[in-house]
C-alpha positions in Angstrom: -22.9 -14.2 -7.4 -22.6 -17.5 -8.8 -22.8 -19.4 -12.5 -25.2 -22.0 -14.2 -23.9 -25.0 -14.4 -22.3 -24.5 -18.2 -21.0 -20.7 -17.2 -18.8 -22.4 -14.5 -17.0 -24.4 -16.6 -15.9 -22.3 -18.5 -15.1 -20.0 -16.0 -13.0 -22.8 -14.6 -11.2 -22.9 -18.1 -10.5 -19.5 -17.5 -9.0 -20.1 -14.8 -6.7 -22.9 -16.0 -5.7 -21.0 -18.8 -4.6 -17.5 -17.0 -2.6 -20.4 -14.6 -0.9 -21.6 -17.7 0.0 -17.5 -19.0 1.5 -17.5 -15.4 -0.6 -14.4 -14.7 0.5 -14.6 -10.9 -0.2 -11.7 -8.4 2.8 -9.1 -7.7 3.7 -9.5 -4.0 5.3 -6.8 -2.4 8.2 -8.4 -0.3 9.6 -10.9 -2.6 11.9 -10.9 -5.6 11.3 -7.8 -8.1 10.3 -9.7 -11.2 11.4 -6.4 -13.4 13.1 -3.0 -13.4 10.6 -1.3 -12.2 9.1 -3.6 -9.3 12.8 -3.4 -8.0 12.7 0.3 -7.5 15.4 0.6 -10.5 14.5 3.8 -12.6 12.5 3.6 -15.2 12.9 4.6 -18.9 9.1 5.6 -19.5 9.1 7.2 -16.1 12.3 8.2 -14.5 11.5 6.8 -11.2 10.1 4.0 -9.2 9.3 3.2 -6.2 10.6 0.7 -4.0 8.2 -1.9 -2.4 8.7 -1.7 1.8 9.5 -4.6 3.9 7.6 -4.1 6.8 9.1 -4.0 10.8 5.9 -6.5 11.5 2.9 -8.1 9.7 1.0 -5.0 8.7 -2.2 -7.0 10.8 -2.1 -8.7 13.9 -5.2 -11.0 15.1 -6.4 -10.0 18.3 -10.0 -12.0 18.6 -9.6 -13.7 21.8 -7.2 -11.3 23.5 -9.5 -8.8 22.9 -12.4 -10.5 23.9 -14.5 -10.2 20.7 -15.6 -13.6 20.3 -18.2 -13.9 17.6 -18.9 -17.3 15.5 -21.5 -16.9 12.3 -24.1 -19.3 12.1 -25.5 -20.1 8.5 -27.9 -22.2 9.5 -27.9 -24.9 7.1 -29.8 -28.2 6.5 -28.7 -29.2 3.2 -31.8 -28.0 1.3 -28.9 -25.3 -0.2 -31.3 -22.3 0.2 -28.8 -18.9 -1.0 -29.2 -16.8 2.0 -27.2 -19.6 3.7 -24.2 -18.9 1.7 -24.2 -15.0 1.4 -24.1 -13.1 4.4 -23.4 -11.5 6.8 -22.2 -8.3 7.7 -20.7 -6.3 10.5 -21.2 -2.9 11.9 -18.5 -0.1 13.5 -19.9 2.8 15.0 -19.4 4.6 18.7 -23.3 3.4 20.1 -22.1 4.7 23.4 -19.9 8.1 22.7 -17.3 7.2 24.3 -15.0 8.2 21.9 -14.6 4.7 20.9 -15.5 1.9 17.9 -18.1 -0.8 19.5 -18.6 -3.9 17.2 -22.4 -5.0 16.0 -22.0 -8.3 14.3 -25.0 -10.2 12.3 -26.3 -13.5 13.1 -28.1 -16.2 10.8 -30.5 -18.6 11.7 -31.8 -21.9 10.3 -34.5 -21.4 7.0 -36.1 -24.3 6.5 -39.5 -25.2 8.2 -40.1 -26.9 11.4 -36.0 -27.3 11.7 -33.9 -25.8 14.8 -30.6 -24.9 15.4 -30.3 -28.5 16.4 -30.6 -29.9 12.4 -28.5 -27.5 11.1 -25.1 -29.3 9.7 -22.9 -27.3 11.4 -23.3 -26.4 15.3 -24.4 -23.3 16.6 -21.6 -22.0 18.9 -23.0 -19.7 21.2 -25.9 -20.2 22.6 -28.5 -18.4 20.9 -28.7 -17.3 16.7 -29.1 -13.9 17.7 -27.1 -10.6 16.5 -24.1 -9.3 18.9 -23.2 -6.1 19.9 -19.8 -5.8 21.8 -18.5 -2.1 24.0 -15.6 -1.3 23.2 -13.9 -0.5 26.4 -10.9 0.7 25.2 -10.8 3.7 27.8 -9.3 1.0 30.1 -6.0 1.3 28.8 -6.1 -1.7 26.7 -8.2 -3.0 23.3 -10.9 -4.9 25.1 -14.7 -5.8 24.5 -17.7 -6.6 26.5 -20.4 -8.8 25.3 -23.5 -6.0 25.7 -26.3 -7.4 23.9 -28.9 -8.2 26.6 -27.9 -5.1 28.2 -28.7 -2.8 25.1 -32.4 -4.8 24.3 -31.6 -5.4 20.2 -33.3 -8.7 19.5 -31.7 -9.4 15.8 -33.3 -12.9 15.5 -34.2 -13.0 12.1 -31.7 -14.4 9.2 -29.3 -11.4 9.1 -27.5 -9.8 6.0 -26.0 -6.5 7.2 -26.1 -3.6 9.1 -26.5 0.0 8.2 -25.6 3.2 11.1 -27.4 6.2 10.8 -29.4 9.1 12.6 -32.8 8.9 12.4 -34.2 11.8 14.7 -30.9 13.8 14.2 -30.2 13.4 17.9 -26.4 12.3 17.6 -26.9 9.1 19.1 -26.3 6.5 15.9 -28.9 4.2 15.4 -28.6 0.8 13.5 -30.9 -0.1 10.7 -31.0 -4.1 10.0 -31.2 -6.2 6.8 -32.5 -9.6 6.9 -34.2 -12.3 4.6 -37.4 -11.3 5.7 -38.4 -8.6 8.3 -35.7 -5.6 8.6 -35.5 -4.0 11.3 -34.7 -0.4 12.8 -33.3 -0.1 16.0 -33.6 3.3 17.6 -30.5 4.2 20.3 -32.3 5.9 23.6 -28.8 7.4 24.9 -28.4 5.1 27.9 -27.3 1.8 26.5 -30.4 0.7 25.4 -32.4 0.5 21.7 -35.5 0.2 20.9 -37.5 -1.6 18.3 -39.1 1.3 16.0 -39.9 0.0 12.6 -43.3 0.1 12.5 -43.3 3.5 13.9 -40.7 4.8 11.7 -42.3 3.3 8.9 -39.4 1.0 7.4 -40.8 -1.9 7.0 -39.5 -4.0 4.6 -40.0 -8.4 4.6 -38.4 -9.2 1.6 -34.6 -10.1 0.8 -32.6 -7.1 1.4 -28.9 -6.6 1.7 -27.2 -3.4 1.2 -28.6 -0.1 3.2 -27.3 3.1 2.9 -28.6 6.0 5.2 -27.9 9.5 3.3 -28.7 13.1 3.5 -30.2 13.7 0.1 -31.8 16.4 0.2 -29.7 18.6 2.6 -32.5 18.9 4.8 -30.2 18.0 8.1 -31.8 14.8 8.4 -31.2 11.2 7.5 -33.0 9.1 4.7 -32.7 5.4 4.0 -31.6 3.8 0.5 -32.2 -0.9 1.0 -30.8 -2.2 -1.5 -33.1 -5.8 -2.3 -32.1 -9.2 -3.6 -34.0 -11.8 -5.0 -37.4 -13.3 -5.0 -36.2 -16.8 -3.5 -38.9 -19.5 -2.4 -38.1 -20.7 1.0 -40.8 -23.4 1.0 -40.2 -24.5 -2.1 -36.2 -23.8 -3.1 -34.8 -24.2 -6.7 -32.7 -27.2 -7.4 -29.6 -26.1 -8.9 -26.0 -27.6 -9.5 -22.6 -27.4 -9.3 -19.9 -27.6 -11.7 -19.5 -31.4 -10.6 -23.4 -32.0 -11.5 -23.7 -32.2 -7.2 -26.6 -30.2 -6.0 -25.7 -27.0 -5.0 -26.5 -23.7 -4.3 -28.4 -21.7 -6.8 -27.2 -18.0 -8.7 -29.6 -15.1 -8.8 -30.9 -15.4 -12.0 -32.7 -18.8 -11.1 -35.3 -16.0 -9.0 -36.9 -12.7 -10.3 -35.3 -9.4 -9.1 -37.2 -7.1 -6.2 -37.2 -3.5 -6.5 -35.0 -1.7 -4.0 -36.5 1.0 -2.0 -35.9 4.7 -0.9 -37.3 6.3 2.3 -37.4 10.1 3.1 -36.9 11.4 6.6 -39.7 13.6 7.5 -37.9 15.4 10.2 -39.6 13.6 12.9 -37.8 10.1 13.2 -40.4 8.9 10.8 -40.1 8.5 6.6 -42.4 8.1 3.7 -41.4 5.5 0.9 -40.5 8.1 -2.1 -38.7 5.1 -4.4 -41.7 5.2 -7.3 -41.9 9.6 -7.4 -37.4 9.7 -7.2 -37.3 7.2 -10.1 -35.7 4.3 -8.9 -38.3 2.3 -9.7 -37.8 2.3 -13.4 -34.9 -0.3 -13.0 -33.4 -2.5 -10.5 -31.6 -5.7 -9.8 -30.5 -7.9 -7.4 -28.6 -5.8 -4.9 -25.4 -6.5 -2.7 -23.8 -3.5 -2.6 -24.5 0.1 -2.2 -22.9 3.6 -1.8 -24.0 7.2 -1.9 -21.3 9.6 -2.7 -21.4 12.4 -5.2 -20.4 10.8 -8.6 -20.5 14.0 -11.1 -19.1 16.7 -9.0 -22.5 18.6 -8.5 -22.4 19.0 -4.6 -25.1 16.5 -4.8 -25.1 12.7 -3.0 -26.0 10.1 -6.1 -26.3 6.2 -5.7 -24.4 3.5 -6.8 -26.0 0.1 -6.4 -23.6 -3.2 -7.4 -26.0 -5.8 -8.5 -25.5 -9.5 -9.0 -24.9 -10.5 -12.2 -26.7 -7.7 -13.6 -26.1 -3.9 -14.7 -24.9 -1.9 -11.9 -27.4 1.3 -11.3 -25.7 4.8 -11.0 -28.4 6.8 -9.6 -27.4 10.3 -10.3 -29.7 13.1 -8.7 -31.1 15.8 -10.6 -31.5 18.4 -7.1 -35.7 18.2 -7.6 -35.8 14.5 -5.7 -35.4 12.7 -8.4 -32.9 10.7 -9.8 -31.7 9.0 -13.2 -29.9 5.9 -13.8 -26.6 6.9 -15.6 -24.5 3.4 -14.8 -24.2 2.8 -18.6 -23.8 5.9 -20.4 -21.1 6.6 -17.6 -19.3 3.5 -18.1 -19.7 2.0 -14.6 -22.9 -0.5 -15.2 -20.4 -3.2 -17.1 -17.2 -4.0 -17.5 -14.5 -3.3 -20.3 -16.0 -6.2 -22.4 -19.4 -4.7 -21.7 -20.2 -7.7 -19.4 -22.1 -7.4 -16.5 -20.4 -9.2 -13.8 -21.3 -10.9 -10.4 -21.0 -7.8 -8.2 -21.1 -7.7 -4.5 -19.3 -5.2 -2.7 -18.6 -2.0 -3.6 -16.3 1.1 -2.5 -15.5 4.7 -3.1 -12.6 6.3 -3.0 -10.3 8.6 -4.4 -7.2 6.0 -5.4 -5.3 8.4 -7.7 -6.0 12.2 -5.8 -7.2 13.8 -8.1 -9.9 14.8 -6.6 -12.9 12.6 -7.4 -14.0 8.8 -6.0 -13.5 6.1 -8.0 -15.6 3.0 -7.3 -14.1 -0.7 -6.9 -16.3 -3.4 -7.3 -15.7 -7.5 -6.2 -16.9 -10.2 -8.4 -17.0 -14.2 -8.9 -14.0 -16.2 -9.7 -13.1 -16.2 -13.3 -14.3 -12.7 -13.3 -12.1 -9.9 -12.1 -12.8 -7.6 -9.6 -12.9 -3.7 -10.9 -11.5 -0.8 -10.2 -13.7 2.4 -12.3 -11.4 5.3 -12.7 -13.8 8.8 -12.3 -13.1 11.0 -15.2 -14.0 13.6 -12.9 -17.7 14.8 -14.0 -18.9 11.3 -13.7 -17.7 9.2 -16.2 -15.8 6.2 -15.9 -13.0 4.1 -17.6 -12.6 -0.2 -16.6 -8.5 0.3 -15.3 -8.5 -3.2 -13.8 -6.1 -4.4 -16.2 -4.1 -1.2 -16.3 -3.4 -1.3 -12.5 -2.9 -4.7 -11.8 -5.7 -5.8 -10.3 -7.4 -8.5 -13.2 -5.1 -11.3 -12.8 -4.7 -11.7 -8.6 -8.8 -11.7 -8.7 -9.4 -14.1 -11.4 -8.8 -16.8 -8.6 -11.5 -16.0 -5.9 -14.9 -14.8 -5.3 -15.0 -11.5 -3.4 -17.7 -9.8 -1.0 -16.4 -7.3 1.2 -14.2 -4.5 0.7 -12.7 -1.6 1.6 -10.0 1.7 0.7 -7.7 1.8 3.4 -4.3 2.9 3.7 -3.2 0.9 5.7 0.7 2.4 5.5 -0.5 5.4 5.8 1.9 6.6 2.9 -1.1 9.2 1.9 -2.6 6.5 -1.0 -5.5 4.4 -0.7 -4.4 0.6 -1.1 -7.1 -2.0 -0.8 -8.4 -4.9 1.0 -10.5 -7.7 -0.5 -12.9 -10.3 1.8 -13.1 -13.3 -0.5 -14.9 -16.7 -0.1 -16.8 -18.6 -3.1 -20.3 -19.4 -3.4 -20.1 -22.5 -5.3 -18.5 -25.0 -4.2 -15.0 -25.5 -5.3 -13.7 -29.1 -6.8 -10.8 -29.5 -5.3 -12.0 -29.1 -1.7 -14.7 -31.4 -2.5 -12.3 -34.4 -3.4 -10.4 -33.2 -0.5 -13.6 -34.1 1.6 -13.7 -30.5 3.2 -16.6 -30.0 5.3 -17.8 -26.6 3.7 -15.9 -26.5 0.6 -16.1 -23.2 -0.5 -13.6 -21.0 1.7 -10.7 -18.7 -0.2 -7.9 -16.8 1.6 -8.3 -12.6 1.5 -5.8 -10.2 0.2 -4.3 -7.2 1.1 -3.4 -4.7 -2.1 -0.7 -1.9 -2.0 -0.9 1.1 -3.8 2.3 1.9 -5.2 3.2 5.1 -7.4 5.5 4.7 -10.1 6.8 7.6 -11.9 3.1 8.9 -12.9 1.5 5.8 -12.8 -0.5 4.0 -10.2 -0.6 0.2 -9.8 -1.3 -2.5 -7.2 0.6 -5.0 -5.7 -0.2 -8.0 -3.6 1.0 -8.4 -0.3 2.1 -11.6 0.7 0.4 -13.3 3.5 3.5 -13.6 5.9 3.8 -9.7 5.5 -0.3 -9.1 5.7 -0.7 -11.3 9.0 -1.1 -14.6 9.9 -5.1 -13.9 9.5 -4.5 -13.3 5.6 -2.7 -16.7 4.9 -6.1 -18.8 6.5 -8.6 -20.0 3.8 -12.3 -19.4 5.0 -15.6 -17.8 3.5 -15.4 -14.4 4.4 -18.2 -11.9 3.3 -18.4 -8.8 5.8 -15.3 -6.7 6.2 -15.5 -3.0 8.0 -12.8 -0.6 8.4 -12.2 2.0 11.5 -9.4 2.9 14.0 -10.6 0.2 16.9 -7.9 1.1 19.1 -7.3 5.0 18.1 -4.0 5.1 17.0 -4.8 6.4 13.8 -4.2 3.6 11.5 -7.0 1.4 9.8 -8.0 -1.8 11.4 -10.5 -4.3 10.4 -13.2 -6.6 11.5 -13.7 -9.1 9.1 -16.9 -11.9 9.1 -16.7 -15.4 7.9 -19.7 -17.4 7.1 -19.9 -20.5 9.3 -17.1 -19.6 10.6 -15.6 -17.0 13.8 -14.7 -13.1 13.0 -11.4 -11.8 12.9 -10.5 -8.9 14.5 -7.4 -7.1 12.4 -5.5 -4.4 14.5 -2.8 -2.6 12.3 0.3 -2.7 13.5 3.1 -0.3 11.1 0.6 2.5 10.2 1.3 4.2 13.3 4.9 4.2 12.6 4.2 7.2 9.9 2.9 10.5 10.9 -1.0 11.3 10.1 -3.7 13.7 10.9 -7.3 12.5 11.8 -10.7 14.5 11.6 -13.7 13.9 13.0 -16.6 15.9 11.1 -19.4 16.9 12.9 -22.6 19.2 12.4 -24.0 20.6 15.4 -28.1 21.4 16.4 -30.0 21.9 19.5 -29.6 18.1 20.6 -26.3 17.5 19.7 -23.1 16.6 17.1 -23.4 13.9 14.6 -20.9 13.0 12.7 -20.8 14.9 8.8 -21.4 12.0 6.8 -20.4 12.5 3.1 -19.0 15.7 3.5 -15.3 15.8 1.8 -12.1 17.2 2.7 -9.1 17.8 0.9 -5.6 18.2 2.6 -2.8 20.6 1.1 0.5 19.6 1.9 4.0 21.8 1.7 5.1 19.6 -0.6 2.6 19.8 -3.7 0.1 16.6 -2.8 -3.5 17.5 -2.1 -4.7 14.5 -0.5 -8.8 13.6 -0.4 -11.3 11.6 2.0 -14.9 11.1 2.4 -16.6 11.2 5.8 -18.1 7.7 5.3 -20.1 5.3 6.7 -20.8 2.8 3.5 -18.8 0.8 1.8 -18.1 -2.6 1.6 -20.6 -5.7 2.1 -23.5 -5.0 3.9 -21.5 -3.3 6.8 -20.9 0.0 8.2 -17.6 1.7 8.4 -15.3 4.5 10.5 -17.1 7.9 10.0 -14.1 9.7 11.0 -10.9 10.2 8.7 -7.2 9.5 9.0 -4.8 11.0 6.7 -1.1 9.7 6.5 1.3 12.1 5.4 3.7 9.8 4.3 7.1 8.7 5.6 10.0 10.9 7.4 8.9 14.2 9.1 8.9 17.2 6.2 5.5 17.2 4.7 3.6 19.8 6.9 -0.3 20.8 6.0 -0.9 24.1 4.8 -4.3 24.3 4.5 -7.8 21.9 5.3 -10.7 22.2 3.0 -13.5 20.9 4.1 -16.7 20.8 1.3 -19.8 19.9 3.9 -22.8 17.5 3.0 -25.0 20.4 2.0 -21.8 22.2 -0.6 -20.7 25.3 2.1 -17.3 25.1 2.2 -15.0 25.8 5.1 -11.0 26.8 5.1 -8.7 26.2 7.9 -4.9 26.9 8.1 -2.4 23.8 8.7 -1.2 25.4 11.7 -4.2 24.7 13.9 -4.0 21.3 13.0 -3.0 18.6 16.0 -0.3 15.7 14.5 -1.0 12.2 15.1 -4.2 13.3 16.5 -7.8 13.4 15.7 -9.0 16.9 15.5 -12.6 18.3 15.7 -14.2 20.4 13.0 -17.6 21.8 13.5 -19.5 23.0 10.6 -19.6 26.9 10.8 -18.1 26.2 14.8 -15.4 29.2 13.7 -12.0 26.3 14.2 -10.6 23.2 15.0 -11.3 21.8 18.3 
């Protein structure tokens, strides 16, 4: 996550010296720089596709309209402890069944001893450091939100990194697991608006620094199980002095603490879970976690783990289908870069960029660095394409947390979205006397197909939205459908700083098909996380999503999927495959399907609903 004091430097000569090979971002709106950015054929290709200019920004900000007013709180008294400048996370999942995203956003608090909210160097805006969950009561007719959290009894008042949605008693009422520097917490949902606290009963306690959870079926049993990802051993009575590139005081990088080991719980069936990390092997190695996912990485039909750690080797924990698992980051090609450097990772995704079948994984990294984009080979080996795509130079600039595979044109491709804000703080807005120098603006990637070849291009901020040209620290971002149009919004989180809510605003213009996977027992549906579907279209493209909740920076996403089918009116689906979590798969003919519509699928329910 961040440098020594000599790393930075150089890292800042870097910097200077891509600025001087005018290695500047493509943009999708302004002058084509070359033949093939114009949409001009290609000779290696034949074709090339031409960059849209959109009707509207793709992303309109809609925080105080909407009514989701949320303003993080780091906490900080200038002893620069490192929680202070990594979280936090956010949260989108339908508490209520409604039919409708809610919003859970994490709060921070103030660290250091015998110090309230009061000595902190930035104010505390609302007017307790507490977590907030907000209602989505969208089945008024308009995107609005209701501050719920007194009524729904979660007390998040510890210093907050993420939140993780899942299932624990199989019930099909989500429940939200909480990561914190210190006590997590797991926070049971009762059905009626209400949680309550069942940690110790559940037995997932955990008081250490954790980050990243993941819940996951791993085992195909039907029930939930609980990967938390841990951080560092950092001291809060007596915090490491470290310094910026300046030779200030500043906030330390993980390697000035020793790693914790991260831990795996298995759901016995009951709502409670038994700590199997040491007998599933994941004990042999670990890092200092950030980011986490659990999709299946080889193509076994089995969920594995991919864990992005901070300035360490990533861990690809592939399972072996006995309840064990092997880290295979290194011989795969995924624990380092191209330059076999392990890099400053913190968010994580998986997704299938170039359909063919299999997820890749992007990762986001420190400035100087590059974020990365690991192309799946399909059996679970992977190549660095950063470069390839055009993704290395337009990261070099910023330090990135959250992210997220969205496409957000709904063209059928997944483009990306990258949360960025630094962790050091940065010169220039030091001798600029900035207040909390250390704020970056985010980006918005398209992907764009040319001839056979996939690459990336930067959208400018006047065509991404107003909220895309602002500079702040922003670490959790989460995607979902918050006004159920179809199209991919965003809720993004800024540390010391308010949250932005992003609704979409020209993927709705294309046509699409949305899914909601569910399996079905005596209490009720859940949604199908991590099962897989594949959509075959009359024109040749099979397109693939992942029923999801993971992803990002130390958030929760969308469970349900939205598939844009590209622009005009001719592509028609033949067929739906659906591969569930525990490898049955189900058929069903394009003609049952609902346009611009979410539709239902029921494992083994006999159709679409």
């Amino acid at each position: 996550m961040t440098r020594s004091r000599n790393a930075g430097r150089l890292a800042l000569l870097g910097i200077v010296l891509c600025a001087f090979c005018a290695c500047a971002p493509r943009t999708t709106d302004g002058p084509p720089s070359d033949s093939r950015a114009s949409g001009s054929p290609s000779p290696e290709n034949g074709t090339s596709e031409t960059a849209p200019r959109f009707q509207s920004p793709v992303f309109e900000e809609l925080n105080a309209e909407a009514g989701l007013s949320f303003h993080h709180f780091n906490g900080a008294t200038g002893r620069f402890y490192m929680a202070e400048v990594t979280g936090s996370g956010v949260a989108l999942l339908d508490y209520d069944r409604d039919g409708d995203l809610d919003v859970y956003f994490v709060q921070g608090s103030v660290l250091e001893p015998g110090k309230t909210p009061s000595d902190a160097q930035f104010p505390l805006l609302h007017d307790q450091a507490i977590d907030r969950i907000f209602r989505n009561e969208l089945d008024s007719g308009e995107l609005r939100f209701t501050d719920v959290t007194e009524q729904s009894g979660i007390r998040g008042e510890g210093y907050g990194m993420g939140a993780a949605v899942g299932d624990i008693d199989s019930d099909g009422w989500p429940d939200i697991y909480l990561t914190q520097m210190g006590a997590n917490q797991m926070w049971r949902n009762r059905g009626d608006g209400t949680f309550e606290d069942v940690t110790e009963k559940a037995g997932l306690e955990e008081d250490r620094w954790s980050v990243p959870a993941v819940f996951l079926d791993y085992d195909h049993d039907g029930h939930d199980d609980l990967f938390v990802g841990n951080y560092i051993a950092a001291e809060i009575d007596n915090p490491k002095l470290c310094r910026g590139i300046t030779g200030a005081q500043d906030y330390c990088g993980p390697s000035a603490y020793p790693p914790i080991p991260d831990r795996l719980f298995h759901n016995r069936g009951d709502g409670t879970f038994g700590d199997v990390t040491w007998s599933a092997g994941l004990r042999s190695g670990f890092g200092p976690a950030l980011g986490a996912v659990a999709v299946d990485l080889n193509g076994d039909g089995l969920l594995d783990l991919y864990v992005a750690n901070d300035q360490a080797n990533n861990q690809m924990w592939i399972q072996r289908g006995d309840g064990t698992f092997e880290d295979e980051a290194l011989l795969s090609g995924s624990a380092v870069n191209a330059r076999g450097r392990a890099e400053a990772s913190m968010g994580v995704d998986a997704g299938d960029f170039d359909g063919d079948g299999d997820d890749d994984l992007f990762m986001t990294h420190l400035i100087g660095e590059t974020n990365t984009l690991y192309e799946n080979e399909g059996s679970g080996t992977f190549i660095d394409r950063t470069l390839d795509v055009g993704l290395a130079s337009p990261s070099r600039l910023y330090t990135a947390f959250g992210t997220a595979w969205l496409d957000f044109d709904h063209d059928g491709r997944l483009d990306l979205f990258v949360a960025n804000g630094a962790v050091k703080a940065i010169e220039q807005l030091m001798l600029d006397r900035d207040p909390f120098p250390y704020h970056h603006p985010n980006q918005l990637f398209r992907n764009v197909l040319r001839g056979q070849k996939t690459e990336f291009e930067e959208v400018k901020p006047e065509a991404a939205g107003e909220a895309l040209a602002r500079s702040e620290v922003s670490r959790g971002a989460a995607v979902g459908d918050l006004d159920n149009d179809g199209d991919a919004d965003l809720v993004v989180v800024n540390n010391n700083g308010p949250a932005r809510v992003l609704i979409n605003r020209v993927g709705q213009d294309t046509p699409w098909i949305g899914f909601r996977l569910e399996t079905e027992n005596a209490d009720g549906r859940r949604p199908a996380v991590g099962a897989r579907l594949r959509l075959e279209l009359s024109d040749g493209r099979n397109l693939w999503r992942r029923a999801r909740r993971d992803g990002s920076f130390a958030g929760s996403n969308d469970p349900r999927i939205s598939v844009g089918l590209g622009p005009g009116e001719t592509a028609e689906v033949v067929k739906v495959e659906v591969i569930w979590p525990d490898g049955s798969i189900e058929t069903h003919a394009g003609g049952t399907l609902q346009r611009n519509a979410y539709n239902t699928i029921v494992q083994a329910a006999g159709g679409v609903q």
